[in-house]
Backbone atoms as SQL, in Angstrom:
CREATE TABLE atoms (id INTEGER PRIMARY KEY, chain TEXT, resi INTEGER, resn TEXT, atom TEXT, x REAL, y REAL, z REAL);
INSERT INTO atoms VALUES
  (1, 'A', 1, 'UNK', 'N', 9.557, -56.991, 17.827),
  (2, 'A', 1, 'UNK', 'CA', 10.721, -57.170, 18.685),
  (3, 'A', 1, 'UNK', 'C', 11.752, -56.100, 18.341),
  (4, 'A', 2, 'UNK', 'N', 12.429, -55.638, 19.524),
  (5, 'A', 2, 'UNK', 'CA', 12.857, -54.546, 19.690),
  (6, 'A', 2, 'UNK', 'C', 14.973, -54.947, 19.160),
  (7, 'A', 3, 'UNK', 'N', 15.226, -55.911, 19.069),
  (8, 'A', 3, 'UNK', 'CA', 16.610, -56.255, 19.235),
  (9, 'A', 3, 'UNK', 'C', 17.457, -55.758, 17.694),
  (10, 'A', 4, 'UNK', 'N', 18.592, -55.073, 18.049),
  (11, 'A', 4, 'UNK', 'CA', 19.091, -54.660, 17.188),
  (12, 'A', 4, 'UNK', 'C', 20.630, -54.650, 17.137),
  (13, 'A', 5, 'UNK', 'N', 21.521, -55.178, 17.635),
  (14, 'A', 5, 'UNK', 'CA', 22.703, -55.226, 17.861),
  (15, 'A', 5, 'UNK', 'C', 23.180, -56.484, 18.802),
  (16, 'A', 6, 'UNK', 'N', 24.167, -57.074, 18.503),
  (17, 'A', 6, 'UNK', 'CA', 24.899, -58.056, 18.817),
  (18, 'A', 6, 'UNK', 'C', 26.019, -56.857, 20.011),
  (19, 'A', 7, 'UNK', 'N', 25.583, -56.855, 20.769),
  (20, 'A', 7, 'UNK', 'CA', 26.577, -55.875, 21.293),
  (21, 'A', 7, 'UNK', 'C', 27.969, -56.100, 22.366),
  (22, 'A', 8, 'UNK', 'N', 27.768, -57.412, 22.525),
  (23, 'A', 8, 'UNK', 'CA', 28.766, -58.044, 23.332),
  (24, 'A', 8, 'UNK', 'C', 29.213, -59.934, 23.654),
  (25, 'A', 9, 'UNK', 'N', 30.312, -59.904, 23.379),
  (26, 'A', 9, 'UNK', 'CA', 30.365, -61.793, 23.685),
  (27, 'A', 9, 'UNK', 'C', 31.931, -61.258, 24.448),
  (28, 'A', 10, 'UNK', 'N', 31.265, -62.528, 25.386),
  (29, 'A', 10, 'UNK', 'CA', 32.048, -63.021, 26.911),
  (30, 'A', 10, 'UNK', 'C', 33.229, -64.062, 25.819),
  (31, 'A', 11, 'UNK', 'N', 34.187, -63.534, 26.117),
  (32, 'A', 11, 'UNK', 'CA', 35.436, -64.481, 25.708),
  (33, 'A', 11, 'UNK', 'C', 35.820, -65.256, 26.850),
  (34, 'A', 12, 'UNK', 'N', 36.349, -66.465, 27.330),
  (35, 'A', 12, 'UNK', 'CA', 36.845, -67.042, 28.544),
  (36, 'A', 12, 'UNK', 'C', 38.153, -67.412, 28.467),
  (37, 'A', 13, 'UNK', 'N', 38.960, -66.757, 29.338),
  (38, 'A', 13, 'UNK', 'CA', 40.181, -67.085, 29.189),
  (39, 'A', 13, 'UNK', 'C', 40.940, -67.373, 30.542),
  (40, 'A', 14, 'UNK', 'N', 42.483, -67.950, 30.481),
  (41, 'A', 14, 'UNK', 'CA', 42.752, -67.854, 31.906),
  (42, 'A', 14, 'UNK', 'C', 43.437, -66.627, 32.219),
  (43, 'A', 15, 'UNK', 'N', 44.016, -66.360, 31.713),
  (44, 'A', 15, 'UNK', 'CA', 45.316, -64.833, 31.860),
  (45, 'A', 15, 'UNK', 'C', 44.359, -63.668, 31.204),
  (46, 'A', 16, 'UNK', 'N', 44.169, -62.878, 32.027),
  (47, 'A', 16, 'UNK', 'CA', 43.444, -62.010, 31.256),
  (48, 'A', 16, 'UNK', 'C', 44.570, -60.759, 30.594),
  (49, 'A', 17, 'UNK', 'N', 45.413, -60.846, 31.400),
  (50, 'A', 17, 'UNK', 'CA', 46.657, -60.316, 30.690),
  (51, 'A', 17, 'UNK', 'C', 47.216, -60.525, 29.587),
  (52, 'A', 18, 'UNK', 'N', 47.451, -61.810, 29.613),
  (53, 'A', 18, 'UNK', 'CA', 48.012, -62.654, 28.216),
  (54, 'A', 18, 'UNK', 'C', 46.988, -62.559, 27.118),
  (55, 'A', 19, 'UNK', 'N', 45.801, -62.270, 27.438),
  (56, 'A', 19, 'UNK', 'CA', 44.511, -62.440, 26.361),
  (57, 'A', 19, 'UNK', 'C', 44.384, -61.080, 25.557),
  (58, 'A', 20, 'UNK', 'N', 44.518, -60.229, 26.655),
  (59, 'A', 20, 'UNK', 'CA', 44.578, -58.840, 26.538),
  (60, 'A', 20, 'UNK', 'C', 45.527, -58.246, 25.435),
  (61, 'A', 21, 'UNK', 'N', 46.631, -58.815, 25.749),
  (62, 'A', 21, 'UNK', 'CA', 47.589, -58.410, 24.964),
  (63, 'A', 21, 'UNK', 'C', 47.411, -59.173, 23.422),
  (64, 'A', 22, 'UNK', 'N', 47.560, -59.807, 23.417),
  (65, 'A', 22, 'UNK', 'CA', 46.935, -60.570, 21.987),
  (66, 'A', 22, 'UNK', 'C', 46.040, -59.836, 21.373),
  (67, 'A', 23, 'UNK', 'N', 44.551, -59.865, 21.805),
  (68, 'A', 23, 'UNK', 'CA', 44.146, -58.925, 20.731),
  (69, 'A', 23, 'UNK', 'C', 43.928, -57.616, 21.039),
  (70, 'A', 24, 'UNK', 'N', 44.304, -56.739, 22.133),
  (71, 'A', 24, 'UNK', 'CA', 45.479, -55.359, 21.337),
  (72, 'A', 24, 'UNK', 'C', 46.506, -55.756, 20.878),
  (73, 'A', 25, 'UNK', 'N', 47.740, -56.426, 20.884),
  (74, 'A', 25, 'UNK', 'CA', 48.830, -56.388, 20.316),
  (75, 'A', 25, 'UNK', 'C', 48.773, -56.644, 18.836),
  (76, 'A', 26, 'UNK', 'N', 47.929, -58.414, 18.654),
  (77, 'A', 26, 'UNK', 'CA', 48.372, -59.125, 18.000),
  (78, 'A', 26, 'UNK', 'C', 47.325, -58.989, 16.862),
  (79, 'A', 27, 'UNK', 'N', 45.921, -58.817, 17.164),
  (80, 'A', 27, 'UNK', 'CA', 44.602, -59.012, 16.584),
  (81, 'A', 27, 'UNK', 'C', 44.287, -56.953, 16.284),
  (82, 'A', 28, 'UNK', 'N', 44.856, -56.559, 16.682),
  (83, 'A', 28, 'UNK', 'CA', 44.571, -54.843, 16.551),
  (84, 'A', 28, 'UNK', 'C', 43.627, -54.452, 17.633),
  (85, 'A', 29, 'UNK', 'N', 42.711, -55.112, 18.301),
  (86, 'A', 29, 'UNK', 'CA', 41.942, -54.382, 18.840),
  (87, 'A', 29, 'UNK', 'C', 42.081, -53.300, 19.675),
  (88, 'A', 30, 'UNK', 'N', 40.889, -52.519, 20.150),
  (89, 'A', 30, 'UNK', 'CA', 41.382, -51.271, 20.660),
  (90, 'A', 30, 'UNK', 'C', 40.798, -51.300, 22.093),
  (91, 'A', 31, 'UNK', 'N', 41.820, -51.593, 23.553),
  (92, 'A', 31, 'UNK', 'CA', 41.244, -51.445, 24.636),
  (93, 'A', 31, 'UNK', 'C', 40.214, -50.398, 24.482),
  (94, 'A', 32, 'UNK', 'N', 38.825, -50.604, 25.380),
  (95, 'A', 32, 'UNK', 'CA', 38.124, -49.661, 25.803),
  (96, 'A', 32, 'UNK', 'C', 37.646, -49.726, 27.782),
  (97, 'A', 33, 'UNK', 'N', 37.974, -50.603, 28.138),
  (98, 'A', 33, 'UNK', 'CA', 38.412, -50.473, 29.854),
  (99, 'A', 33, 'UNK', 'C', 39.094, -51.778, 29.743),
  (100, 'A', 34, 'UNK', 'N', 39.605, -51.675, 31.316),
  (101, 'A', 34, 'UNK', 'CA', 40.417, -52.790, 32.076),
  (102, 'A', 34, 'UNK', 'C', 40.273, -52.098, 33.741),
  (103, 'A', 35, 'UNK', 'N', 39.352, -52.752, 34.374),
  (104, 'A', 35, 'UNK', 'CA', 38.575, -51.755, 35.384),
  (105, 'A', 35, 'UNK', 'C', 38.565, -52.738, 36.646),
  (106, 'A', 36, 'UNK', 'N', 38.322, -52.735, 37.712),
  (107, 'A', 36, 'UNK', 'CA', 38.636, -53.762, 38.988),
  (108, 'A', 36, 'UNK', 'C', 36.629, -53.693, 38.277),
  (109, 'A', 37, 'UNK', 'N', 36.562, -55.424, 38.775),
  (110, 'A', 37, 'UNK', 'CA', 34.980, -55.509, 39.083),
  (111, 'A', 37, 'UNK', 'C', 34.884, -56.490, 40.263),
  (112, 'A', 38, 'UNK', 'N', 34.302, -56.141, 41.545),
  (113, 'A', 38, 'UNK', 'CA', 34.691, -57.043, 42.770),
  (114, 'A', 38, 'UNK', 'C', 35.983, -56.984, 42.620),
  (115, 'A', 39, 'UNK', 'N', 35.294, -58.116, 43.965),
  (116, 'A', 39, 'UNK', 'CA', 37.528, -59.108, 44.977),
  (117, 'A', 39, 'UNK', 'C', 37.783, -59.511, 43.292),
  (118, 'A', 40, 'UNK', 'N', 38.971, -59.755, 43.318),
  (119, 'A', 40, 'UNK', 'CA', 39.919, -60.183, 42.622),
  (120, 'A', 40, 'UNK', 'C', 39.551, -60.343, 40.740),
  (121, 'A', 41, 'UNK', 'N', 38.894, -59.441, 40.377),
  (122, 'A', 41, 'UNK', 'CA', 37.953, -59.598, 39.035),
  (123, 'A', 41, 'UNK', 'C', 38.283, -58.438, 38.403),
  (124, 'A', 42, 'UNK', 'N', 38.530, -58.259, 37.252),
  (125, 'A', 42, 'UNK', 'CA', 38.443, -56.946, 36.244),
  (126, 'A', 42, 'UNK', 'C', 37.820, -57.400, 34.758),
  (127, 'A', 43, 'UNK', 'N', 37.053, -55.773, 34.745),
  (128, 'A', 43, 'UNK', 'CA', 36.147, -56.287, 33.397),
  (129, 'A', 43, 'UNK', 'C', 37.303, -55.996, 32.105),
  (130, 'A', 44, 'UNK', 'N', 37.607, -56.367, 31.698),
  (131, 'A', 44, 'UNK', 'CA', 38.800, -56.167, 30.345),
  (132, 'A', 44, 'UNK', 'C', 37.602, -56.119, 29.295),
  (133, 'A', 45, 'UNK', 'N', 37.415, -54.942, 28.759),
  (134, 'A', 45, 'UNK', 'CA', 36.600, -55.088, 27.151),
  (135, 'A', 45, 'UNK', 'C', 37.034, -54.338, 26.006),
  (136, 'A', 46, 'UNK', 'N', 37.830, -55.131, 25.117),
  (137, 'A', 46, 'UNK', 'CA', 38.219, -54.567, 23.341),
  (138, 'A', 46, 'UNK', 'C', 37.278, -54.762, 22.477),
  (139, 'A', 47, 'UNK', 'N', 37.582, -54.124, 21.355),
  (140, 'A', 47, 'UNK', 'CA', 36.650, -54.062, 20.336),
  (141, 'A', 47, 'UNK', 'C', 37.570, -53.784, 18.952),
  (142, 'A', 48, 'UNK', 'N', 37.032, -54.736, 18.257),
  (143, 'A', 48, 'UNK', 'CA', 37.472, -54.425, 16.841),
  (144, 'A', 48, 'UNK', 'C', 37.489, -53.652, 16.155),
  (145, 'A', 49, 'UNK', 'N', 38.403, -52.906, 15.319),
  (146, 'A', 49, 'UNK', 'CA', 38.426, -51.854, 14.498),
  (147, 'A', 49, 'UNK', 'C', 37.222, -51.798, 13.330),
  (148, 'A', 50, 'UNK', 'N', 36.613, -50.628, 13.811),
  (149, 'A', 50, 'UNK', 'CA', 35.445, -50.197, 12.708),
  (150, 'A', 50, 'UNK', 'C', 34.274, -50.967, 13.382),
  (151, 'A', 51, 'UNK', 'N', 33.907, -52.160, 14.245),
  (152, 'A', 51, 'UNK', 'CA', 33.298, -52.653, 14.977),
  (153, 'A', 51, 'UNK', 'C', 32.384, -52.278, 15.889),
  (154, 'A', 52, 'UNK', 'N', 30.865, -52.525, 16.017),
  (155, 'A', 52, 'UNK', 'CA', 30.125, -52.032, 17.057),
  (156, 'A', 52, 'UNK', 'C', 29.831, -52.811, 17.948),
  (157, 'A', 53, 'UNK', 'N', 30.664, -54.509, 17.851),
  (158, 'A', 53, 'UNK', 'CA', 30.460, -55.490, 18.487),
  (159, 'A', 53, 'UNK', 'C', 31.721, -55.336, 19.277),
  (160, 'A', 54, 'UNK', 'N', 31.642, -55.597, 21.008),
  (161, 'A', 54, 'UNK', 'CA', 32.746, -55.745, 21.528),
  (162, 'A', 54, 'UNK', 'C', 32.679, -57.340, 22.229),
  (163, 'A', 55, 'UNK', 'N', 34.005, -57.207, 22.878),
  (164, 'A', 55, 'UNK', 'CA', 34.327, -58.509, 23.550),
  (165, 'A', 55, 'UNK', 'C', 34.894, -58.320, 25.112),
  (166, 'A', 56, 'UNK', 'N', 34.542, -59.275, 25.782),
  (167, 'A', 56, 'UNK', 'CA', 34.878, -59.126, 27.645),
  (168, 'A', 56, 'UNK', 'C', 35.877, -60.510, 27.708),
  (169, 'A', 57, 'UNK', 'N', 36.927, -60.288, 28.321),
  (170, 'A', 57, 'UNK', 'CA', 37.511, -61.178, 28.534),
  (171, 'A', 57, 'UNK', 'C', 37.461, -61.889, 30.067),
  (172, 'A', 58, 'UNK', 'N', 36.797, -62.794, 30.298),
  (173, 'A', 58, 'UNK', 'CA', 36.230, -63.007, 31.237),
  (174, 'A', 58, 'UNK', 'C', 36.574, -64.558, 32.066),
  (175, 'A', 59, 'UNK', 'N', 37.075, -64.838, 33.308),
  (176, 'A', 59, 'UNK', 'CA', 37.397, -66.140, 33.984),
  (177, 'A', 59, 'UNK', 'C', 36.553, -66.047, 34.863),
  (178, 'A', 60, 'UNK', 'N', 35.039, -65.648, 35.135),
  (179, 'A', 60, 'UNK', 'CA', 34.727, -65.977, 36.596),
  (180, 'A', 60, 'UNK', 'C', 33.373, -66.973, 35.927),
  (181, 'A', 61, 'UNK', 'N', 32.850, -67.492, 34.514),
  (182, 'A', 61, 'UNK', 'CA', 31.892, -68.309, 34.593),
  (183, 'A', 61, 'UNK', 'C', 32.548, -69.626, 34.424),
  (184, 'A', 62, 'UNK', 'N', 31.544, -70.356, 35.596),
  (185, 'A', 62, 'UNK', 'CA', 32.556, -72.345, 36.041),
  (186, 'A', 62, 'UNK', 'C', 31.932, -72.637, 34.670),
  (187, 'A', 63, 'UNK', 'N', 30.442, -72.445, 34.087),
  (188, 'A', 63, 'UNK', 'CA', 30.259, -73.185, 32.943),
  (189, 'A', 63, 'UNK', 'C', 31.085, -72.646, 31.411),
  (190, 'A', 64, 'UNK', 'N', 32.084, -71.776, 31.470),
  (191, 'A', 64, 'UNK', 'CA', 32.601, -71.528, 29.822),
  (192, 'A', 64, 'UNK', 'C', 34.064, -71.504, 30.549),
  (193, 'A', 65, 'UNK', 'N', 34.658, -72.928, 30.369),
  (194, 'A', 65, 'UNK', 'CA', 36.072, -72.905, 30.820),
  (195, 'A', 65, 'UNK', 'C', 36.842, -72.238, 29.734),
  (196, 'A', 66, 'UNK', 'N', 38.372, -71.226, 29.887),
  (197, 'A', 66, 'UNK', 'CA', 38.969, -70.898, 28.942),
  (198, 'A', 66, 'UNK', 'C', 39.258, -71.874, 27.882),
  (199, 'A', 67, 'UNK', 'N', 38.701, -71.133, 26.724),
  (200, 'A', 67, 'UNK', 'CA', 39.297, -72.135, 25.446),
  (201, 'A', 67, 'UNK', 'C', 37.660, -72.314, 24.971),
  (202, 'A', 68, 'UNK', 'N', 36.877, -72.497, 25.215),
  (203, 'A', 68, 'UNK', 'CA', 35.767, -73.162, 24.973),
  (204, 'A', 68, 'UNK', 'C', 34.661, -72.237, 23.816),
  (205, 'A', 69, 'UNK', 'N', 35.053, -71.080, 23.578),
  (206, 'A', 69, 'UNK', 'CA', 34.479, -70.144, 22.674),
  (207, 'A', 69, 'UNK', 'C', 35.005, -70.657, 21.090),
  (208, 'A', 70, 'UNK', 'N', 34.098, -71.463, 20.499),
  (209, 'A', 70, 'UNK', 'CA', 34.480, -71.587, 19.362),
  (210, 'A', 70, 'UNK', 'C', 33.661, -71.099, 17.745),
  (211, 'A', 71, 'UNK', 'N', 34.266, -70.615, 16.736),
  (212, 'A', 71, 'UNK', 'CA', 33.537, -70.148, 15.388),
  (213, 'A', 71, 'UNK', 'C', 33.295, -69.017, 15.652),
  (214, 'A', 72, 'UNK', 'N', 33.004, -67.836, 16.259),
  (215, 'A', 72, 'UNK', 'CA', 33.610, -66.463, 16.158),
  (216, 'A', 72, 'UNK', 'C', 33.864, -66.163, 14.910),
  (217, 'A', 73, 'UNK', 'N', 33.397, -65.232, 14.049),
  (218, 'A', 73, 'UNK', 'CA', 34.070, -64.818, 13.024),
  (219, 'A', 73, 'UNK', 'C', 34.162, -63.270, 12.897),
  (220, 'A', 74, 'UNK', 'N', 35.328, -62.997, 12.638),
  (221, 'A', 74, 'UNK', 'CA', 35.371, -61.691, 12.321),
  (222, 'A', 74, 'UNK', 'C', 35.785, -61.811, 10.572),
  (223, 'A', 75, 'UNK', 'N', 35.317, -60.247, 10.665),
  (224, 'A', 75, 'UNK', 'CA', 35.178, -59.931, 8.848),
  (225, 'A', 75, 'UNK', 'C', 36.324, -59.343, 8.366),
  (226, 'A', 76, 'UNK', 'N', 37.013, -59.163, 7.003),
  (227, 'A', 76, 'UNK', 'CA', 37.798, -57.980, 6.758),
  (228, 'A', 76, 'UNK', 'C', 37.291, -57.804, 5.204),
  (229, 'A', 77, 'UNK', 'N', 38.075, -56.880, 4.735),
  (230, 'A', 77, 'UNK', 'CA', 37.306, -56.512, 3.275),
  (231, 'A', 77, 'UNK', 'C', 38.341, -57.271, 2.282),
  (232, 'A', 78, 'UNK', 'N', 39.821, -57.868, 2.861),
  (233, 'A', 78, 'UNK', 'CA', 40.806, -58.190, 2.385),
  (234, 'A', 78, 'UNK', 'C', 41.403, -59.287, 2.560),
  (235, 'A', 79, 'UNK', 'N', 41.263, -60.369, 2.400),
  (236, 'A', 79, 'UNK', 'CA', 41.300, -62.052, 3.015),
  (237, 'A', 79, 'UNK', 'C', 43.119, -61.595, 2.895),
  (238, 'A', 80, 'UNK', 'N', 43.321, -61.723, 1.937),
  (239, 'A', 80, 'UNK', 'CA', 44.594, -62.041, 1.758),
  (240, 'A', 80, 'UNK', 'C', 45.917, -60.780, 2.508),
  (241, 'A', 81, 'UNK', 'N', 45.364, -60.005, 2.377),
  (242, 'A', 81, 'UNK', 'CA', 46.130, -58.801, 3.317),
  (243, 'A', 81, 'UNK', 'C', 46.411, -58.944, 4.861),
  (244, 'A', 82, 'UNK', 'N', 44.933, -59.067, 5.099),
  (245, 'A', 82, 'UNK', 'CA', 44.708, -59.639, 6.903),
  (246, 'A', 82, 'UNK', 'C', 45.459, -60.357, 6.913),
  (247, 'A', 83, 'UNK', 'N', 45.534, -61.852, 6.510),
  (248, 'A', 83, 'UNK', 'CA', 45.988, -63.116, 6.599),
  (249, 'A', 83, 'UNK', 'C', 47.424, -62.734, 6.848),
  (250, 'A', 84, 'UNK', 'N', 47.709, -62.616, 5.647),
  (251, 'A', 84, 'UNK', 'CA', 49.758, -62.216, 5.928),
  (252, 'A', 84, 'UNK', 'C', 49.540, -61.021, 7.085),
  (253, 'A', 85, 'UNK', 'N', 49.118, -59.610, 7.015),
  (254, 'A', 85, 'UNK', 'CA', 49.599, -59.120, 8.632),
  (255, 'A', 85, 'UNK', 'C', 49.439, -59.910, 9.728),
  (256, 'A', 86, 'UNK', 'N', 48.579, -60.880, 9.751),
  (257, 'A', 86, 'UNK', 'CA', 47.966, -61.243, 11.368),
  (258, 'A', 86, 'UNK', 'C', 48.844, -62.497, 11.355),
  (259, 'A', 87, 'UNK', 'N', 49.738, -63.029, 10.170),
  (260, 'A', 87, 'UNK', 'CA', 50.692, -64.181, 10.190),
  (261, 'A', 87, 'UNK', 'C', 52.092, -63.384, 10.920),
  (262, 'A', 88, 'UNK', 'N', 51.991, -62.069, 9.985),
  (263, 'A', 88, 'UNK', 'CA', 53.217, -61.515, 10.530),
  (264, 'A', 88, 'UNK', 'C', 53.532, -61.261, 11.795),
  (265, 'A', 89, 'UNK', 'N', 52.176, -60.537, 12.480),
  (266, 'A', 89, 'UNK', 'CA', 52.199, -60.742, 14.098),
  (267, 'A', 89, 'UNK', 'C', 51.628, -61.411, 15.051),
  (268, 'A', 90, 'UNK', 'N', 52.222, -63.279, 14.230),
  (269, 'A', 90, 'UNK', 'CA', 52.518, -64.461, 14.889),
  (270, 'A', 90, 'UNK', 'C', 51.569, -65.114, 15.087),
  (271, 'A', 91, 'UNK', 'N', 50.049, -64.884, 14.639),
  (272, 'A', 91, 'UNK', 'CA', 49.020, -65.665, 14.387),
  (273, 'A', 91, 'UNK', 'C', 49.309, -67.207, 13.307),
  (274, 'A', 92, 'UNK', 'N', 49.087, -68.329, 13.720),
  (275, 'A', 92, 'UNK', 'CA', 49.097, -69.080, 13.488),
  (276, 'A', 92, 'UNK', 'C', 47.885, -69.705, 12.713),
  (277, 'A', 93, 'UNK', 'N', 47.395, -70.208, 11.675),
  (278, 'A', 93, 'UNK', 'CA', 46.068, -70.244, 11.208),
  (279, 'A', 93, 'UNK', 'C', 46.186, -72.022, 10.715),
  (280, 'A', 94, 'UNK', 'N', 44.835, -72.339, 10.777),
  (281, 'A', 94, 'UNK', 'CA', 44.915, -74.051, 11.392),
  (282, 'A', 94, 'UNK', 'C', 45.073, -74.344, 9.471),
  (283, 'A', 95, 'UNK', 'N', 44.599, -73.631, 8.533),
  (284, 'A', 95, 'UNK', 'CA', 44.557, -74.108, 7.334),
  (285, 'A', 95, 'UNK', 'C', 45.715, -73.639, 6.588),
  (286, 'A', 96, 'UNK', 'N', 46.611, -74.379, 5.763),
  (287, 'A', 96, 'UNK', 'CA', 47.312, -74.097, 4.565),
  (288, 'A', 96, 'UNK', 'C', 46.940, -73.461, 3.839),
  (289, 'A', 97, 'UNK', 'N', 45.806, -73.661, 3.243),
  (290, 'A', 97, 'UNK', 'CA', 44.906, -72.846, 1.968),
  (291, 'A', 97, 'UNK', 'C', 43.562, -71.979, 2.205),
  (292, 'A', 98, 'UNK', 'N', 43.295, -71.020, 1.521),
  (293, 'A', 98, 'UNK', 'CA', 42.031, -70.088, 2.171),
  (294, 'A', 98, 'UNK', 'C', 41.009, -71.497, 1.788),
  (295, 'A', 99, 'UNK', 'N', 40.248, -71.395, 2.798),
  (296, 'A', 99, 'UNK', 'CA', 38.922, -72.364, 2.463),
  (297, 'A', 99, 'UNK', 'C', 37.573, -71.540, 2.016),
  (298, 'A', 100, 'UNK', 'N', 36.486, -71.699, 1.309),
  (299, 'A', 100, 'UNK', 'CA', 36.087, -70.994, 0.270),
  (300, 'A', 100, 'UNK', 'C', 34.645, -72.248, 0.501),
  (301, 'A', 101, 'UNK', 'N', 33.044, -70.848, 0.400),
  (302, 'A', 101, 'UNK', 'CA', 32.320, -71.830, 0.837),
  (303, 'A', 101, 'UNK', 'C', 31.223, -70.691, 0.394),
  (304, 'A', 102, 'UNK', 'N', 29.833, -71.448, 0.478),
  (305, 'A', 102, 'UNK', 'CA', 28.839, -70.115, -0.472),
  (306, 'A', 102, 'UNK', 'C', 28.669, -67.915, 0.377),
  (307, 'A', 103, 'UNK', 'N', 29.119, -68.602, 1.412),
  (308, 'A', 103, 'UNK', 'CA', 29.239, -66.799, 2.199),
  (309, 'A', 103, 'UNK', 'C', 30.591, -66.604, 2.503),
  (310, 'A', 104, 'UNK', 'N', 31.565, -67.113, 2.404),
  (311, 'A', 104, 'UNK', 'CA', 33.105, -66.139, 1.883),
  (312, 'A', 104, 'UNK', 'C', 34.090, -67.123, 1.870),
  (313, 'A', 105, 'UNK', 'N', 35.195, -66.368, 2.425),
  (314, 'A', 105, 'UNK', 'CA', 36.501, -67.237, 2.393),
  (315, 'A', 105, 'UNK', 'C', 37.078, -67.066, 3.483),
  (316, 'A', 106, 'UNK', 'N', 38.097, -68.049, 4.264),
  (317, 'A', 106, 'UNK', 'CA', 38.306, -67.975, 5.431),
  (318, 'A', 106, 'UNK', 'C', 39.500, -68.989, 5.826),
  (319, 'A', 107, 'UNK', 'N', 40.336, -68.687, 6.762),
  (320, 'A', 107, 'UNK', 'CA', 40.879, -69.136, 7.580),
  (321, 'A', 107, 'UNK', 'C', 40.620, -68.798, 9.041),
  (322, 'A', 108, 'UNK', 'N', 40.900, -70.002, 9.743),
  (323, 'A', 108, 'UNK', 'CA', 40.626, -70.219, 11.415),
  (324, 'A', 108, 'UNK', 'C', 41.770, -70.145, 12.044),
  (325, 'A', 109, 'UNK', 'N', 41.852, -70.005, 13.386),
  (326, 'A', 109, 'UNK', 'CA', 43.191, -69.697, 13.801),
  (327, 'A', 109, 'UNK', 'C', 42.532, -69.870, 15.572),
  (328, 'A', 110, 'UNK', 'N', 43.037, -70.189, 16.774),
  (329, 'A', 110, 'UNK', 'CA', 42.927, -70.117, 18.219),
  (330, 'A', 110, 'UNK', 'C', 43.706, -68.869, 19.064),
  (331, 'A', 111, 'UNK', 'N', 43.194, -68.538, 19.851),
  (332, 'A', 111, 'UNK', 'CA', 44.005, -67.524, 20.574),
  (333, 'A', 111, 'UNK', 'C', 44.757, -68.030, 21.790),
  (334, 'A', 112, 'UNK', 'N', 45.761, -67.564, 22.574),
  (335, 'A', 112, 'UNK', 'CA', 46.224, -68.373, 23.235),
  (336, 'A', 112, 'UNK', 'C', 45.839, -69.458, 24.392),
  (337, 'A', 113, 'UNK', 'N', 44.472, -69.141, 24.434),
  (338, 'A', 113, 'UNK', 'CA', 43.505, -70.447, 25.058),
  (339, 'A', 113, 'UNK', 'C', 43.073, -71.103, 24.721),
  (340, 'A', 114, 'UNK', 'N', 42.664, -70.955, 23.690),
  (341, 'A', 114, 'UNK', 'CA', 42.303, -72.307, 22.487),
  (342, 'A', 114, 'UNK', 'C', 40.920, -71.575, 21.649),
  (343, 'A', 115, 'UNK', 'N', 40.554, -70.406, 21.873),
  (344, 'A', 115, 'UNK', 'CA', 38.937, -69.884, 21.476),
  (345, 'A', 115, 'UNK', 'C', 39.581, -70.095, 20.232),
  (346, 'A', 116, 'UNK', 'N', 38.791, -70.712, 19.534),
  (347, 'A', 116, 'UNK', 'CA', 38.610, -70.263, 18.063),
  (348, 'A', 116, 'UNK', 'C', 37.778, -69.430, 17.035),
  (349, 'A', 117, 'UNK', 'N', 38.815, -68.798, 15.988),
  (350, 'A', 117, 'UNK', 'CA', 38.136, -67.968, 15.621),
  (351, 'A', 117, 'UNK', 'C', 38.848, -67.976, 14.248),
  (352, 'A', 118, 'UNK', 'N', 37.541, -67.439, 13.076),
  (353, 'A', 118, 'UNK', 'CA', 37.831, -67.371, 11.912),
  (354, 'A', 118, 'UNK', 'C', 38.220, -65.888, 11.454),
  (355, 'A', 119, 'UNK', 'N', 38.505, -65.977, 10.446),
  (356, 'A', 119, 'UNK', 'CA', 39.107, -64.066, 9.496),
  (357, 'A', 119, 'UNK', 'C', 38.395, -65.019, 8.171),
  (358, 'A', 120, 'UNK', 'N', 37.308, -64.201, 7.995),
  (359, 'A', 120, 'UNK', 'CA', 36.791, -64.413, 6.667),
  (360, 'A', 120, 'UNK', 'C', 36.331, -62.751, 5.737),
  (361, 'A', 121, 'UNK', 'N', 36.443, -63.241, 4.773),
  (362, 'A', 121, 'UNK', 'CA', 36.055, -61.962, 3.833),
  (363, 'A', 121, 'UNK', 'C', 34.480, -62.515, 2.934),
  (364, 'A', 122, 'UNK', 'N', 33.809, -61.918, 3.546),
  (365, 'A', 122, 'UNK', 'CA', 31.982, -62.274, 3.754),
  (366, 'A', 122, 'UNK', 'C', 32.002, -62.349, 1.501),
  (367, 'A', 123, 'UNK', 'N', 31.100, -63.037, 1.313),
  (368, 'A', 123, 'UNK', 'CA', 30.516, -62.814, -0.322),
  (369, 'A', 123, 'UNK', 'C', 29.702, -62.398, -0.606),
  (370, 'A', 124, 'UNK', 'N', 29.795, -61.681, -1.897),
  (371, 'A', 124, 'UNK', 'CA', 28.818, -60.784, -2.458),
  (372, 'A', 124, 'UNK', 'C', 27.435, -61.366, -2.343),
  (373, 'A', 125, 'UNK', 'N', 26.480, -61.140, -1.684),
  (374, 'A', 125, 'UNK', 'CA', 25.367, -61.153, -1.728),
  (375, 'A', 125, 'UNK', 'C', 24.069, -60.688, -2.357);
């Protein structure tokens, strides 16, 4: 079998504006289009810094209502660094304390639709 890359996940949101801006603004990511697709549709797709995995921010599937993307994890090399910048620009994270488990450490946090998603710093393997 030929498969080698995770190369894309459909985020569902309602504002693709409001989503947009969050993670360029808030999460760092780095637009790579925001393009008309059809009547009334645009493909919005960011991608994480240093990342070969991107993300589509997407309202036209009836079965993944916004909010419904949950456990997502993105990585950093720095739990505790991330954490305070991404607090500083207003990320909210559901845990008090880093939670700590046999493949890293982590806090969870929702984006303004409710997707949830973790910031963990992966363990030595």
């Amino acid at each position: 079998m030929a498969l080698t890359n995770l190369n894309l996940v459909s985020v569902p949101v309602s504002d693709q504006d409001r989503a947009k801006h969050f993670y360029a603004e808030v999460l760092g990511f780095t637009v790579l289009m925001d393009n008309p697709m059809g009547e009334n549709m645009r493909w919005v797709m960011l991608q994480p810094p240093g990342a070969s995995t991107k993300i589509t921010l997407v309202t036209w599937f009836p079965t993944m209502p916004a909010g419904s993307l949950k456990g997502s994890v993105l990585s950093c090399d720095d739990l505790e660094s991330t954490l305070r910048e991404l607090a500083h620009r207003g990320v909210t994270f559901h845990e008090q304390e880093i939670r700590q488990a046999p493949w890293g450490r982590w806090k969870s946090f929702d984006d303004p639709d409710g997707n949830g998603w973790i910031v963990q710093q992966d363990a030595a393997f």
